[in-house]
Structures are given as C-alpha cells and as structure tokens.
Backbone as a chain_set.jsonl record, in Angstrom:
{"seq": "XXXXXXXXXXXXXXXXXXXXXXXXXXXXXXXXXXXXXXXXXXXXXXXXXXXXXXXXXXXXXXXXXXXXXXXXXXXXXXXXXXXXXXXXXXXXXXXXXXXXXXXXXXXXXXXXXXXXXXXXXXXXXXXXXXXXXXXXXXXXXXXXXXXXXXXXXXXXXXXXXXXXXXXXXXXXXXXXXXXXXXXXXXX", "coords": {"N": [[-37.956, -14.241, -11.026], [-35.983, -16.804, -11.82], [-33.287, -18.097, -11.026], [-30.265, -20.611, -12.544], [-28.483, -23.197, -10.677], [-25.643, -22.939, -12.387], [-25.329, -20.639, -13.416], [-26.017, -18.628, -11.463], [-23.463, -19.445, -10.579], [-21.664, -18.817, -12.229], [-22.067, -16.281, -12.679], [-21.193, -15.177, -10.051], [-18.181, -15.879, -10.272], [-17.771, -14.143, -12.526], [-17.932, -11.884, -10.946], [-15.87, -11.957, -8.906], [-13.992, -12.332, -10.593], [-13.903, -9.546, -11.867], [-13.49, -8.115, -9.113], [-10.75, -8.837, -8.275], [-9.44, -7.103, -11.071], [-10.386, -4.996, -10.144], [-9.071, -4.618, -7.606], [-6.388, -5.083, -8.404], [-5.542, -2.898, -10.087], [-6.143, -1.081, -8.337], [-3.926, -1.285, -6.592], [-1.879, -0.536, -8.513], [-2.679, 2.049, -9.327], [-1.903, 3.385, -6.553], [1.093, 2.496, -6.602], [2.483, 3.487, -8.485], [3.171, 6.145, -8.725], [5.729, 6.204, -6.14], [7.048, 4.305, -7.292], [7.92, 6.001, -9.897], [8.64, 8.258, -8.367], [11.082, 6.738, -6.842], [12.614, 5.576, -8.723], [13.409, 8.325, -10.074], [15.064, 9.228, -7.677], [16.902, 7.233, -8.004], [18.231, 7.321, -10.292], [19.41, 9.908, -10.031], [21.156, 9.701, -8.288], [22.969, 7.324, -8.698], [24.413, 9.063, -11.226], [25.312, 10.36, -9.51], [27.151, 9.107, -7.738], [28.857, 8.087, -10.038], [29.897, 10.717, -11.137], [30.975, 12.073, -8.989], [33.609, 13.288, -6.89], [34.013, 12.018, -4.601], [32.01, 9.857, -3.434], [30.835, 8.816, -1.349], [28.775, 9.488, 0.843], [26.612, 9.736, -0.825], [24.537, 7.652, -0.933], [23.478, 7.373, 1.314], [22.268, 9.487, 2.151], [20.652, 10.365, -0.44], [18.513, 7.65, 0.198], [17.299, 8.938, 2.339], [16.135, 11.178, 1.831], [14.476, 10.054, 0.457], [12.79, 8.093, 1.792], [11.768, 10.155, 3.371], [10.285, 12.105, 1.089], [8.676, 9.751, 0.29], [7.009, 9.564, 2.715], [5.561, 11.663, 2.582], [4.019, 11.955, 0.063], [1.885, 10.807, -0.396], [0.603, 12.758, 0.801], [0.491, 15.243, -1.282], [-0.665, 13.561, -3.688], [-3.809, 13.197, -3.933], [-6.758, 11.694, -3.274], [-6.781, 9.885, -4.71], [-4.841, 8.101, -4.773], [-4.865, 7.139, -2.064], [-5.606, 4.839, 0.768], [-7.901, 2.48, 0.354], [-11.299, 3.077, 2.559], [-12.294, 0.963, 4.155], [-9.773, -0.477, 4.666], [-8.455, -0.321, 7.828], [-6.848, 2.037, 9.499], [-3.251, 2.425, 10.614], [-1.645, 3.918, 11.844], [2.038, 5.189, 11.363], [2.678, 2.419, 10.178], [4.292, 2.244, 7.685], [6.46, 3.946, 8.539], [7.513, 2.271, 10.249], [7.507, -0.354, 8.838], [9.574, 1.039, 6.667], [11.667, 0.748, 8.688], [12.156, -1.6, 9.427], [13.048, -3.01, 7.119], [14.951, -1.778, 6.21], [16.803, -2.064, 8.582], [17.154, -4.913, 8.201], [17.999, -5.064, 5.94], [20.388, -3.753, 6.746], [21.445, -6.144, 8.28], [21.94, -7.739, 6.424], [24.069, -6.743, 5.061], [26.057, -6.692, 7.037], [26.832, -9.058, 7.698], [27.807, -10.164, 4.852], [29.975, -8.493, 4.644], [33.226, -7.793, 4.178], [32.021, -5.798, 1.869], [32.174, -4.804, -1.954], [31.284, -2.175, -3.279], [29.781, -2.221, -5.958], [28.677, -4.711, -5.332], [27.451, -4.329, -3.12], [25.508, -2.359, -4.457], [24.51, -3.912, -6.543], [23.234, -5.964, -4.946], [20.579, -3.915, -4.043], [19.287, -3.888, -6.827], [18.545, -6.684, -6.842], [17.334, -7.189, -4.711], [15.007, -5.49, -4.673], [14.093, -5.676, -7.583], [13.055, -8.233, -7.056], [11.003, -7.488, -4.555], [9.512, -6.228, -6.31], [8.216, -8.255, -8.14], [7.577, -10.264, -6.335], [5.17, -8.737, -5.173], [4.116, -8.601, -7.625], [3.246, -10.887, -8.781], [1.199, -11.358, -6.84], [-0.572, -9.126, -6.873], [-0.483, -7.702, -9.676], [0.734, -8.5, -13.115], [1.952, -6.412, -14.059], [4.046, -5.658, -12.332], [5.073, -8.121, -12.246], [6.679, -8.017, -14.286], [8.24, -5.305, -14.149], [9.875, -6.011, -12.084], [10.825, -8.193, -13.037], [12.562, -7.272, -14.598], [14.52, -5.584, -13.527], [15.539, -7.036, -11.93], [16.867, -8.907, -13.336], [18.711, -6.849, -14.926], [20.042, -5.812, -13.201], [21.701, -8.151, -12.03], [23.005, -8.666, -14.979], [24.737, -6.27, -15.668], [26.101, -5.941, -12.69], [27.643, -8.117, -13.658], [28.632, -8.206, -15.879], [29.307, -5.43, -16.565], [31.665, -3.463, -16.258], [33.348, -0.96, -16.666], [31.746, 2.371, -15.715], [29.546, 1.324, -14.274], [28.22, 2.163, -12.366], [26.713, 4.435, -13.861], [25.585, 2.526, -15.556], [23.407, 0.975, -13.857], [21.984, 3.433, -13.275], [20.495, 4.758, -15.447], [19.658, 2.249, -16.055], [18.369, 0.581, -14.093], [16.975, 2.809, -12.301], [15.67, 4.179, -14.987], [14.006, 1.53, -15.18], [12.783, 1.619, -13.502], [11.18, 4.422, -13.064], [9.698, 4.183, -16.196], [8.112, 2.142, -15.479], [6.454, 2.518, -13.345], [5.488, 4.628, -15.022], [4.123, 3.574, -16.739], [2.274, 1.696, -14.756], [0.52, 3.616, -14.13], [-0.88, 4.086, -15.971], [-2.641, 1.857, -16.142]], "CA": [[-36.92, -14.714, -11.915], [-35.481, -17.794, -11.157], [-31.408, -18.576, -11.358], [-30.091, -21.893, -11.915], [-26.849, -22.845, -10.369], [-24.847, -23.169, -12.934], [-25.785, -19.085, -14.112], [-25.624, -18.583, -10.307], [-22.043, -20.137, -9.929], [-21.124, -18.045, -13.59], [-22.103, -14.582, -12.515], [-20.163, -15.089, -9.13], [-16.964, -16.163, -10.848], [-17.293, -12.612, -13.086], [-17.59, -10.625, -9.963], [-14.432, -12.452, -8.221], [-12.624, -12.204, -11.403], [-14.142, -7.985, -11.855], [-12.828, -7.893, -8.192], [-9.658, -8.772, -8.903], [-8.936, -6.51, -11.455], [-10.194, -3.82, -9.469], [-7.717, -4.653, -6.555], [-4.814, -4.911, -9.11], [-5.934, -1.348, -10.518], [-5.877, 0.221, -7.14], [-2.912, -1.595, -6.031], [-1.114, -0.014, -9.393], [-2.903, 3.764, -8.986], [-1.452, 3.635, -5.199], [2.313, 2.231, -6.283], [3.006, 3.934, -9.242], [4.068, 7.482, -7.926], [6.338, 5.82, -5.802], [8.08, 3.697, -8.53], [8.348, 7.247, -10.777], [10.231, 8.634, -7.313], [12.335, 6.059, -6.411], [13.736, 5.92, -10.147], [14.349, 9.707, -10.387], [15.801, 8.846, -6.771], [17.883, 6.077, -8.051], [18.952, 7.844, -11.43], [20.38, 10.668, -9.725], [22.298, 9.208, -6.976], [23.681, 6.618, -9.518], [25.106, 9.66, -11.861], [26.597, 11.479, -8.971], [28.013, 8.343, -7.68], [29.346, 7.966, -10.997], [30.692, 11.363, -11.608], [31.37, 13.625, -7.88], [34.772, 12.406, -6.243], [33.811, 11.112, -2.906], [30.179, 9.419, -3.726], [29.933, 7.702, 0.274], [27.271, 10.03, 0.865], [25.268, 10.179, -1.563], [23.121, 7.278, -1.091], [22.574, 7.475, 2.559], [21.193, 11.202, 1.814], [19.244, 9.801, -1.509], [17.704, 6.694, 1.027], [16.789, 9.41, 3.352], [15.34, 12.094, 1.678], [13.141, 9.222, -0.198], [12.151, 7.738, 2.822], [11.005, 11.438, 4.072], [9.348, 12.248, 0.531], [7.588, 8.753, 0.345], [5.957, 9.754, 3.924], [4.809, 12.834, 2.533], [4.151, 12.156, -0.951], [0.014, 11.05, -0.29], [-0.58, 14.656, 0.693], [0.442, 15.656, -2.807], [-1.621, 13.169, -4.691], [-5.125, 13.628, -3.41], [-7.683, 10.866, -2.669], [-6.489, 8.705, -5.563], [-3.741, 7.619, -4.137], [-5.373, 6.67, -0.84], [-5.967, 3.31, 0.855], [-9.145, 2.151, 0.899], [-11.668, 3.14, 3.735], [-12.706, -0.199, 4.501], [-8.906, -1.343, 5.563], [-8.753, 0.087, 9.278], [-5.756, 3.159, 9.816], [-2.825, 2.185, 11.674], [-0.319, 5.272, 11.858], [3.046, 4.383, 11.697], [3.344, 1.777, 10.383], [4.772, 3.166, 6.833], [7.416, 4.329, 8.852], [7.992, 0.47, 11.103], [8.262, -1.182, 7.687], [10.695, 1.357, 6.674], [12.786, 0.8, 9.709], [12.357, -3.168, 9.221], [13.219, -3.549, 5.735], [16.64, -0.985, 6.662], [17.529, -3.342, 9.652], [16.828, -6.028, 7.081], [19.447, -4.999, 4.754], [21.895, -3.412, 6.922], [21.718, -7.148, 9.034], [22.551, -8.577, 5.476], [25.918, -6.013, 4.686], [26.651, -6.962, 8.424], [27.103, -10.985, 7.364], [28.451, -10.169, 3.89], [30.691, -7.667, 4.595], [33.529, -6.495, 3.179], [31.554, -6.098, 0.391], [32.47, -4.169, -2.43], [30.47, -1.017, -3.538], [29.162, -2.445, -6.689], [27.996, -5.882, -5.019], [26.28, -3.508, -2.412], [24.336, -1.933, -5.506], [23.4, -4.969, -7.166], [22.259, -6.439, -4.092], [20.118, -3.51, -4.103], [18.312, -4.06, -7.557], [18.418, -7.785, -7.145], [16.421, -7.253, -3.882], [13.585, -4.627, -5.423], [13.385, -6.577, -8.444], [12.469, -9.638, -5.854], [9.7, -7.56, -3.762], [8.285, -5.93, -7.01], [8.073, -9.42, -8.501], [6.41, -10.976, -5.353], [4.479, -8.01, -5.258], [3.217, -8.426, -8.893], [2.318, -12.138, -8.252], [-0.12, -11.351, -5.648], [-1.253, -7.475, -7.344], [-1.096, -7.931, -11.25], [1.754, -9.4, -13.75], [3.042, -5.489, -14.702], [5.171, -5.625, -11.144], [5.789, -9.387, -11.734], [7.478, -8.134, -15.163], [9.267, -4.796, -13.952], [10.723, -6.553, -11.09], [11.944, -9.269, -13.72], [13.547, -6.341, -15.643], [15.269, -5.258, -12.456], [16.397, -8.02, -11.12], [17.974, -9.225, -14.365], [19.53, -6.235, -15.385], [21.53, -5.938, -12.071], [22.654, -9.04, -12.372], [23.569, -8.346, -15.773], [25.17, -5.084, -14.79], [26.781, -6.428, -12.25], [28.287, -9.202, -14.062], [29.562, -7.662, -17.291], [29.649, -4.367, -16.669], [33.05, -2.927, -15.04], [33.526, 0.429, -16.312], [30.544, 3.036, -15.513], [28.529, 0.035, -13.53], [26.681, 3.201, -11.436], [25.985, 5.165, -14.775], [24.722, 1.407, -16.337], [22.71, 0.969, -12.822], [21.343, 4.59, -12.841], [20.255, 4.624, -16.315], [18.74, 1.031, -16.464], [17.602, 0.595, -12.743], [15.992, 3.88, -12.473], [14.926, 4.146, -15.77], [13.115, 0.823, -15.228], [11.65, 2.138, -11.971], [10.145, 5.363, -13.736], [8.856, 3.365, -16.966], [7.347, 1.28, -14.777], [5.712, 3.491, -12.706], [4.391, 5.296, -16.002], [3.03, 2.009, -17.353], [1.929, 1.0, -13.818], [-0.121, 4.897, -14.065], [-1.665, 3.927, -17.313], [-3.944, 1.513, -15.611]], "C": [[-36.099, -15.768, -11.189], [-33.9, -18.304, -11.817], [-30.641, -19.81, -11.474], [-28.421, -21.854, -11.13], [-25.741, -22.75, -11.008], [-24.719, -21.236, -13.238], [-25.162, -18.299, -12.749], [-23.974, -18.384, -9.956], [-21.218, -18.893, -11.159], [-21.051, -16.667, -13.244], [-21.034, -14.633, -10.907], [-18.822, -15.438, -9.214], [-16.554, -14.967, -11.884], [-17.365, -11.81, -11.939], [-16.655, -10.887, -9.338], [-13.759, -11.922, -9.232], [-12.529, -9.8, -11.526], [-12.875, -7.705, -10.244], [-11.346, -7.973, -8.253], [-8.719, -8.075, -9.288], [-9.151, -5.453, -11.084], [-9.186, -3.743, -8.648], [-6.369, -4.374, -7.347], [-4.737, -3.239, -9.819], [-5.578, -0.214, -9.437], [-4.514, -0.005, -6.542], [-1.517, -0.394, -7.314], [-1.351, 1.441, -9.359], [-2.293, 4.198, -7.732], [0.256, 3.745, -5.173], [3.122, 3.542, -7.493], [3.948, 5.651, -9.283], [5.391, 7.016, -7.4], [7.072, 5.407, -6.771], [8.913, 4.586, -9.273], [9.785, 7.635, -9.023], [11.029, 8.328, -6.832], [13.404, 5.765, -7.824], [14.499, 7.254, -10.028], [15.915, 9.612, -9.509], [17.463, 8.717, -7.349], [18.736, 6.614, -9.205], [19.86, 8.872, -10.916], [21.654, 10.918, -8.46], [23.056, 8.524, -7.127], [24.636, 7.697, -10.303], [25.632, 10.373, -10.793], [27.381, 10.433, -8.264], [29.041, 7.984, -8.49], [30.181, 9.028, -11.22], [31.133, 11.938, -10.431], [32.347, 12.171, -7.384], [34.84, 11.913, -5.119], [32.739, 11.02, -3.102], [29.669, 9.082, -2.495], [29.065, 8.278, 0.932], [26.167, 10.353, 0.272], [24.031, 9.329, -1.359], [22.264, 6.973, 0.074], [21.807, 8.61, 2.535], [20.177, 10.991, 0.671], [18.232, 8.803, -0.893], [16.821, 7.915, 1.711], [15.959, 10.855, 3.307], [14.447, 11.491, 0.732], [12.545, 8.547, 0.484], [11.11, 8.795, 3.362], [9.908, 11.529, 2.342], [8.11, 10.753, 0.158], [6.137, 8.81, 1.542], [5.173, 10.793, 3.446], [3.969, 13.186, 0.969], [2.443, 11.728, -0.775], [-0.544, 12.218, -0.196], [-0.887, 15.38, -0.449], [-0.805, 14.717, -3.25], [-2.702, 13.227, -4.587], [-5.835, 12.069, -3.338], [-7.37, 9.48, -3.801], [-6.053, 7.707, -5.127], [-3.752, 6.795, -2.916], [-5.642, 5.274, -0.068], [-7.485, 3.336, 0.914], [-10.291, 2.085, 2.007], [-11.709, 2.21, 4.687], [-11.536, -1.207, 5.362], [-8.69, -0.013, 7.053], [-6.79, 1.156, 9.464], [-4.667, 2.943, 10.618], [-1.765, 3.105, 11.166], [1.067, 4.93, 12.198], [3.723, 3.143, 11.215], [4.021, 1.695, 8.712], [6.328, 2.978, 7.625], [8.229, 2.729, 9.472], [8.597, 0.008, 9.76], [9.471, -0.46, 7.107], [11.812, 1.07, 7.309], [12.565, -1.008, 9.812], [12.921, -3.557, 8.173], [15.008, -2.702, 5.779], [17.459, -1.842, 7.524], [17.781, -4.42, 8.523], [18.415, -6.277, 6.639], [21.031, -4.734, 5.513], [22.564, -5.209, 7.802], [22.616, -8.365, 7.677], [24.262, -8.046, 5.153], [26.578, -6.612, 5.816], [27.676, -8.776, 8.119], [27.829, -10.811, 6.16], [29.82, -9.36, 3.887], [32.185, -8.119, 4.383], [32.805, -7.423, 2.0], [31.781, -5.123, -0.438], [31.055, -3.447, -2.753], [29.604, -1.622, -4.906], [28.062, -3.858, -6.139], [27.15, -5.167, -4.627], [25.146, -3.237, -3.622], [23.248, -2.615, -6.26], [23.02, -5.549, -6.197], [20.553, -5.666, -4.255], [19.008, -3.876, -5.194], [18.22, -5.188, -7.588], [17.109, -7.814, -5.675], [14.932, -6.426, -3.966], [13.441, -5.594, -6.519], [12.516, -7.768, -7.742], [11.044, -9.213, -5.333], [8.855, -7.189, -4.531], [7.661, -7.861, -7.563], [7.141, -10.359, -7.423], [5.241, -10.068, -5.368], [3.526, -8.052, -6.825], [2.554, -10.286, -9.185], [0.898, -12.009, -7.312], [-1.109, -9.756, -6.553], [-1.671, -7.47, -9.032], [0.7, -8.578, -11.991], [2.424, -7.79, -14.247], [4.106, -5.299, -13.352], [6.16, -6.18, -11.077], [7.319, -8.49, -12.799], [8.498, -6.674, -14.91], [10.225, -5.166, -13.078], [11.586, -7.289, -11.403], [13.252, -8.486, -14.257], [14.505, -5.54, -14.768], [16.313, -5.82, -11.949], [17.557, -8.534, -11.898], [18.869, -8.626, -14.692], [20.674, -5.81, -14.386], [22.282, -6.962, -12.117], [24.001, -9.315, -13.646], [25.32, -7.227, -15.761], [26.842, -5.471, -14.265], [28.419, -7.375, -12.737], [29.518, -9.459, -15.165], [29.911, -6.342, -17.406], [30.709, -3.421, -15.803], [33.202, -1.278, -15.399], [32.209, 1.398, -16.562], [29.188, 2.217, -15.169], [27.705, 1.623, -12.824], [25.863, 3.806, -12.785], [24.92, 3.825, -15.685], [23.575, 1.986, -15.569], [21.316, 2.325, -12.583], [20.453, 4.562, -14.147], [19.005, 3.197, -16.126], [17.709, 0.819, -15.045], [16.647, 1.828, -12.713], [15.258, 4.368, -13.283], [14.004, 2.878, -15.691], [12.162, 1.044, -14.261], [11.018, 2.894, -12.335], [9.37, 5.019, -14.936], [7.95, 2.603, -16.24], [6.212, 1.985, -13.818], [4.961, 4.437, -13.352], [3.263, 4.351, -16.529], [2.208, 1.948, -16.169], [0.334, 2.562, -13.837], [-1.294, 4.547, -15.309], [-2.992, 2.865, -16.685], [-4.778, 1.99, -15.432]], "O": [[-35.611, -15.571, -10.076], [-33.644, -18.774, -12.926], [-30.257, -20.205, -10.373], [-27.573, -20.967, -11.043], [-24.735, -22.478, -10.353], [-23.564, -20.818, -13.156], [-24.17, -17.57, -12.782], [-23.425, -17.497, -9.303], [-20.256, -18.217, -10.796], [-20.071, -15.965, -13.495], [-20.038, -13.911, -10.94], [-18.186, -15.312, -8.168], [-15.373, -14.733, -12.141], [-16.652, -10.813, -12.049], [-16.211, -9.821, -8.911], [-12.919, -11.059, -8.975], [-11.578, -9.038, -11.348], [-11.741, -7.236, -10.327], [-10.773, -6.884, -8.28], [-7.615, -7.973, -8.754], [-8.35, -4.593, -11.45], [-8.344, -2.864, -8.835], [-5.479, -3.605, -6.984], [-3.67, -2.633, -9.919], [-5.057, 0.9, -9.501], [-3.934, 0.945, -6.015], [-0.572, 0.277, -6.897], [-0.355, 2.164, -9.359], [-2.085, 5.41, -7.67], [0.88, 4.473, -4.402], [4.092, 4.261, -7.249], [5.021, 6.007, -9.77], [6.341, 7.35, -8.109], [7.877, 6.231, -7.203], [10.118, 4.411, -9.455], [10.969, 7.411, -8.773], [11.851, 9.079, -6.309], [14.635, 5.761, -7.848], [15.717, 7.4, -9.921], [17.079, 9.738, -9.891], [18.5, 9.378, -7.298], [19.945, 6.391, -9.143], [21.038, 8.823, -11.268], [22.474, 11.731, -8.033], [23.99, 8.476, -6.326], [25.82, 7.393, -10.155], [26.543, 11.133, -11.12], [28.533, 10.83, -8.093], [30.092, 7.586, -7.988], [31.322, 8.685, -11.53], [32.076, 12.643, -10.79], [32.178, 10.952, -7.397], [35.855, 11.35, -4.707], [32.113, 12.077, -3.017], [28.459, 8.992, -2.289], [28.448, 7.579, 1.737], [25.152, 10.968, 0.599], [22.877, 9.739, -1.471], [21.1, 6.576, 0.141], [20.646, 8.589, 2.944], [19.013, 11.375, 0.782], [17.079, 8.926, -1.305], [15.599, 7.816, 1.597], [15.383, 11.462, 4.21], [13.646, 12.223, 0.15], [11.5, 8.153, -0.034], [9.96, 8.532, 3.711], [8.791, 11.018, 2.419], [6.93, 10.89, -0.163], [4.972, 8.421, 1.458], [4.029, 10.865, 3.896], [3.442, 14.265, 0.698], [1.715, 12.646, -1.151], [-1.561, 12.706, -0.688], [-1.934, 15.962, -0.73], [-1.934, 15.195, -3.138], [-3.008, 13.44, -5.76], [-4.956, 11.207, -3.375], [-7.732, 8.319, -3.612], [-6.594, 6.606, -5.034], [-2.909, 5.93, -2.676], [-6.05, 4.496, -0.93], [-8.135, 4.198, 1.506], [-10.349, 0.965, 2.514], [-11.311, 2.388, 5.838], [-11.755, -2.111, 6.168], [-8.889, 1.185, 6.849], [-5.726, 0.539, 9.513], [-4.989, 3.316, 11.746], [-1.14, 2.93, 10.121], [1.291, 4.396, 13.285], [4.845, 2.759, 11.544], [4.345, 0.512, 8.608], [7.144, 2.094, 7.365], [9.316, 2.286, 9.1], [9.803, -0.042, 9.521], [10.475, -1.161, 6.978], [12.896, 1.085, 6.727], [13.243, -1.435, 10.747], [13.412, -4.681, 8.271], [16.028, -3.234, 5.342], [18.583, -2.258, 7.246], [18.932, -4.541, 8.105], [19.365, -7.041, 6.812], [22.164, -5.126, 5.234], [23.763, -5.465, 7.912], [23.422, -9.285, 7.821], [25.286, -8.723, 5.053], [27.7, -7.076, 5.611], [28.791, -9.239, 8.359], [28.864, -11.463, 6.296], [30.694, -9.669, 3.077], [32.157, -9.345, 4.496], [32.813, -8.555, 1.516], [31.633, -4.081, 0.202], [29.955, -3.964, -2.555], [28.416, -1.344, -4.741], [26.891, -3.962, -6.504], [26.107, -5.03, -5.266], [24.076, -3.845, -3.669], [22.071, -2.395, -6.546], [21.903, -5.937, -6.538], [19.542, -6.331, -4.485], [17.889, -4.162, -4.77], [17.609, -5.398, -8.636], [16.083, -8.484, -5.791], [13.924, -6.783, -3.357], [12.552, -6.426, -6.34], [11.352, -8.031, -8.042], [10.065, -9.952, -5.434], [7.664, -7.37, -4.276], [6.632, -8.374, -7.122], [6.163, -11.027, -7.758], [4.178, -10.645, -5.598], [2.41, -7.552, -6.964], [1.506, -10.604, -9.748], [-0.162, -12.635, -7.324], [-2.337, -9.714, -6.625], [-2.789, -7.295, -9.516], [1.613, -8.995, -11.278], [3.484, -7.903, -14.862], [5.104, -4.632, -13.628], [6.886, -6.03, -10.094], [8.474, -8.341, -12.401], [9.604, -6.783, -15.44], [11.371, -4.735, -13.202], [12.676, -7.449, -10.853], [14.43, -8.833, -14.338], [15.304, -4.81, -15.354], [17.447, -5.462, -11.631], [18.728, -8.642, -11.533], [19.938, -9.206, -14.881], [21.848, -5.546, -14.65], [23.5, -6.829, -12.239], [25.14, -9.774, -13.571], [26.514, -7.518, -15.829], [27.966, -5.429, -14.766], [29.598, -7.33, -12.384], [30.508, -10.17, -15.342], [30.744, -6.004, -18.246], [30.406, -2.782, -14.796], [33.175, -0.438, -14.5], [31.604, 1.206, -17.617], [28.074, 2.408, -15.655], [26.511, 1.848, -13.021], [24.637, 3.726, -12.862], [23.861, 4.053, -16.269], [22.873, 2.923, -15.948], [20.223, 2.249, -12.022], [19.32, 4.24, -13.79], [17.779, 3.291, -16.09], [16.482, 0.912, -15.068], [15.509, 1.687, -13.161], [14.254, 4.977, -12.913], [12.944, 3.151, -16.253], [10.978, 0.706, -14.244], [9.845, 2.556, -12.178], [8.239, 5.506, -14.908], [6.811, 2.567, -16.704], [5.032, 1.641, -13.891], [4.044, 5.059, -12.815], [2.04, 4.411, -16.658], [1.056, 2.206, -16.519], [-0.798, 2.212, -13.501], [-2.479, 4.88, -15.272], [-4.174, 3.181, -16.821], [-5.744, 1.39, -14.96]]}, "num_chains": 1, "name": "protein.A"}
C-alpha cells in the first residue's frame, strides 16, 4: 500500500491534533481534584473570615492544611490521577514549588505592604486567575476560561464590593474553583 504525501502529511496532523487532546484530558483528570479542594478551601476560610471575630488566622491555617492535603491527596485518588510513567520522578519537588510560589508572594506583600486585608485577597484571586489562565493556554481553553472568571471577579469584588467583600470572595472565588474543577472532571 502505497501513501502519498499529502495523505502522509494528513494522518500525521490527526495524530498531533488526537495528541493534544489527550494531553489536555490528562492535564484536566490530574487538576481537577485540586481545583474542587482549593474552592471548598477558599469558601470556608472566606465565611469564617467573614463571620469569627479575629479572622488573622484563618488563612495561614487554611494555606497550610491545603498545602498538607494537596501532598497527600494522590494517595486518595488512585492511578487516575497520576503523572504519566514516561515523565521521570523527581520527589520533592511538589513541595519546592510550594515553597517558591509562598516566597513569591510573601516577597510581593513585603514591597506592597501596608496593604490592606482585602487588597491582600484580591491579589490572591487576581494571581490564580493569572496561573489558571496561563495554564489553560498551554493545557486546554476550560482553565484559560475559569481563570478569566477568577481573575475578573476579584477585581470586580474588589472594586465594588465593600460590605461582605470575604463572603462575595468566598462564594464567587471558591465557588468558581469547585465548578471548575467539576467541569474540568467532566472531561
């Protein structure tokens, strides 16, 4: 059987594009857990910011017991969830990017500072909306578009919203993080 190039060039432009949407498939079966637990996270660290009378711990203890269940949250899901054999195991480094992306931010409060408690927050969803959004450029367009719906609505938020800004934040931010993470599941 003989192939010309044009048939040739055609069938290797459906297996790039197949490829593709496999990568964006696994990239979305791998994130989507995550997304669901950093909403719940974010929803319930927003309403007790909102309602308990000294909130300044709540979201270093919500960061830090979602940092710990993110490390531990692959054991739960089983092989789904998994990286791919083929990329090579490096232990640790989960945890590095954690502790880079924390420096990160706290190097930004450091330069901005005094900053008020709500700026802090919307920094927050203006900077996740940002990495899902880069992240859904390179992975598939449902990241690009929860990240849009993130980013905007903090700003929003932010901008117009003065009384119950954490209960907006908790509500819309975290509810867009767990929608998103259901949609992102549906793949």
């Amino acid at each position: 059987m003989n192939i010309s190039p044009q048939d040739a060039s055609k069938a290797l432009g459906e297996i790039e594009q197949a490829r593709g949407r496999s990568r964006a498939f696994h990239f979305y079966s791998g994130v989507g857990p995550y997304f669901i637990l950093w909403g719940l996270i974010w929803v319930v660290a927003d309403l007790a910011t909102e309602f308990l009378p000294s909130p300044a711990w709540i979201w270093p203890a919500a960061a830090t017991a979602g940092g710990i269940l993110s490390g531990v949250l692959p054991m739960f899901l089983g092989p789904r969830y998994r990286p791919p054999l083929d990329r090579p195991r490096r232990p640790g480094r989960g945890i590095l990017t954690y502790l880079v992306f924390f420096a990160f931010c706290a190097g930004i409060f450091t330069l901005m500072w005094p900053a008020s408690p709500r700026a802090i927050h919307a920094f927050w969803g203006v900077l996740f909306g940002s990495v899902y959004m880069l992240a859904g450029i390179w992975w598939g367009a449902r990241g690009f578009v929860i990240g849009l719906l993130l980013f905007a609505l903090s700003l929003i938020g932010f901008l117009y919203i003065r009384e119950h800004f954490f209960l907006f934040m908790g509500v819309v931010g975290g509810g867009a993080m767990i929608l998103g993470g259901l949609w992102i599941n549906r793949a």
